[in-house]
N, C-alpha and C positions, 0 to 999 in steps of 0.2 A: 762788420763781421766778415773773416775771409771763408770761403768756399775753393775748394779746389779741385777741377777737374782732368781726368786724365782717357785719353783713347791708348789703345793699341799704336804702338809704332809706325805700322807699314799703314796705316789709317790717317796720321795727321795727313792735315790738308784732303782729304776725301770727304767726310764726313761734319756736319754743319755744327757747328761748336754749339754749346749754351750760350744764351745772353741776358745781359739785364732784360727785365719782361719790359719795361718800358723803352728799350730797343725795338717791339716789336707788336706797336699797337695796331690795333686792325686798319685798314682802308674804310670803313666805312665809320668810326670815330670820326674822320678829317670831316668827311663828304657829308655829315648829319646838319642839318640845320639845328641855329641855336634858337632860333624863334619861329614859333608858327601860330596859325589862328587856328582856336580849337570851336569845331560845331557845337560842341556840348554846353559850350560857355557865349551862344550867340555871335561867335566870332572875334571873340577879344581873344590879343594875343597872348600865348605862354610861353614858356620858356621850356627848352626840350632837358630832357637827362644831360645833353653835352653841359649842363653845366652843373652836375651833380659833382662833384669834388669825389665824395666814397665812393661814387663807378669806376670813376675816371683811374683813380687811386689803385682801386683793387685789379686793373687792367694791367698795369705798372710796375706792379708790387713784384718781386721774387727773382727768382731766375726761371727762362722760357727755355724748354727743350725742343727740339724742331725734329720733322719727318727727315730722313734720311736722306729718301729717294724718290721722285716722280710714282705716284701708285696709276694705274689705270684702271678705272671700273668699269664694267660692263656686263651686262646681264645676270646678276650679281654674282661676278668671280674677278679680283682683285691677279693685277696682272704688272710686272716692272722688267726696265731695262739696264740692268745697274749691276757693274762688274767691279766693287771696290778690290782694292790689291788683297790676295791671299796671305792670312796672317800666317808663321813658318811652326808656330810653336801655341800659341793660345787656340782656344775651344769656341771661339764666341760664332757666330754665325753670320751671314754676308749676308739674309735678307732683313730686307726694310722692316718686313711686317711677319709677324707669326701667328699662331693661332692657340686657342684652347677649346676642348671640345665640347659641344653643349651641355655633356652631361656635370661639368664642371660648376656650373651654373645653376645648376640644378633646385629648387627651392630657393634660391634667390631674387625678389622682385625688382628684376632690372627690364621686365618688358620686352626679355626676347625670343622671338617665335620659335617656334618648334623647330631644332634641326639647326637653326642658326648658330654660326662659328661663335667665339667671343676673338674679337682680333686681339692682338699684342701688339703693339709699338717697339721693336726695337730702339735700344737706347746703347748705345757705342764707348759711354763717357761711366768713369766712374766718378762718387763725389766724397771726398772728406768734409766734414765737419769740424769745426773745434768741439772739445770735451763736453758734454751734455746738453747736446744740439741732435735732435731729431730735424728730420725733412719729412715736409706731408708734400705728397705728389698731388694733382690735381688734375680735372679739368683745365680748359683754360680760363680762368672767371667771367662771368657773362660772354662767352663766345658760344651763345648759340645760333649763330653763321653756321659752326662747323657740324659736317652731316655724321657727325661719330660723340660719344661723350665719354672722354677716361674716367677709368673708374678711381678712384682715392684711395691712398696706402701711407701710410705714417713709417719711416723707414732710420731707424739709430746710424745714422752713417757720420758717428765719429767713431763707431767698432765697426759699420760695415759698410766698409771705406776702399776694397780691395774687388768687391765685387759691381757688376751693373747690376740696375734696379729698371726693370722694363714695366711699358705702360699697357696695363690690358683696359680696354675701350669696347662700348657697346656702338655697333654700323645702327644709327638710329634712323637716317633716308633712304628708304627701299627703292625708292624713285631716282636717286642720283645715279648720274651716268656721265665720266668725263673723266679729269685727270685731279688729280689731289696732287698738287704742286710738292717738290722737296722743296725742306724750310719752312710746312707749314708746322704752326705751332700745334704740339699733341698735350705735352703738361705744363704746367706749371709748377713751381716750387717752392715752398716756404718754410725757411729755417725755423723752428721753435725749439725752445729751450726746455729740457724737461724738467720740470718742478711742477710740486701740489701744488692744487692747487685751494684756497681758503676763501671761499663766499659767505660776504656779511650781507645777510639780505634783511630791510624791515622797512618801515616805514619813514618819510624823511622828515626830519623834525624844522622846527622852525626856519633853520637859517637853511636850510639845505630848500627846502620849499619856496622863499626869496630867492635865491642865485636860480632855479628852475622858473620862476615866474620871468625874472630878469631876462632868460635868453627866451623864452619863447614871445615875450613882447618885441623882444629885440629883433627876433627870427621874423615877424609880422609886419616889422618895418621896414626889416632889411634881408631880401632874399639870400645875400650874398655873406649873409654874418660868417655863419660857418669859415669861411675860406679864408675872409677878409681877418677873422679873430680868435680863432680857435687849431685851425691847421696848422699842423707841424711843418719848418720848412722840407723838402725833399733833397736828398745829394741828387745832383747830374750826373 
């Protein structure tokens, strides 16, 4: 499926393009151990998440949007050094990050205190879609590393494909103090297709109850079944 993203002119080459999400797996994926002894189990070893295939997957999955520009935090007021080129003719705006006001928030259980901003993520890029391809914005999947959580928006961007689509995000570490690097990843992206959708739910009859018995004997014998026998290959 193609995607196509476009900046502002006087922007190419300032502003940190999209990438495949698995361009942009975390530093601490590499650094996890695959095996450790667990107390709970007298010390026999297990085997960590690094080898769960649908983590790893959904960390990989989409296209990844990145931070602009270096943010600096401290004492909780959001502060940058970043003079991209003045566009001559478009409306878009030159900072990293924007805001919306708490009252915006309002009745919403997103857990944030009184008076607290909701930030905005500037986004630079717009995106086309092919014909009846929605994009759901995201989080970044299990990246709770990062001290902010975007919030999710489902966006028709094979009609609206001319505008940006920015990310507003709750600042979740009241404690964080320091620099929130540009490039870091704020959403994630994934194409779906709009159609009904039709759920057959019941109970599973004989043969469906056999192929279910089949993989969880399987799964018992073999931790690795999943990967080894059921994963789809992935494109590089």
């Amino acid at each position: 499926m193609k995607l196509s993203f476009r900046c502002l002119p006087e922007l190419a080459g300032h502003v940190p393009e999209p990438v495949p999400a698995r361009a942009s797996l975390p530093d601490w994926l590499k650094a996890a151990p695959s095996l450790v002894a667990s107390d709970v189990l007298g010390g026999a070893e297990v085997r960590t998440f690094k080898h769960c295939p649908p983590l790893i997957d959904a960390l990989a999955q989409g296209v990844m949007f990145r931070l602009a520009a270096d943010l600096d935090i401290a004492g909780g007021e959001i502060s940058w050094d970043w003079s991209p080129p003045v566009t001559q003719t478009a409306r878009q705006t030159r900072s990293p990050v924007g805001l919306h006001v708490p009252e915006q928030a309002q009745g919403l259980p997103f857990g944030l205190p009184d008076g607290q901003f909701v930030l905005k993520f500037t986004n630079f890029w717009t995106v086309e879609a092919p014909d009846g391809v929605s994009l759901l914005f995201t989080h970044p999947l299990n990246r709770e590393d990062l001290p902010f959580r975007t919030l999710a928006g489902l966006v028709d961007c094979d009609r609206y494909r001319d505008g940006f689509v920015h990310f507003p995000a709750i600042w979740q570490d009241a404690g964080f103090s320091g620099r929130l690097p540009a490039g870091t990843p704020v959403a994630q992206a994934f194409p779906i297709r709009r159609e009904a959708l039709e759920l057959d739910i019941r109970a599973m009859d004989k043969g469906e109850l056999a192929r279910h018995l089949e993989v969880q004997d399987g799964l018992q014998d073999d931790p690795g079944l999943y990967r080894k026998s059921f994963r789809a290959p992935r494109e590089r």
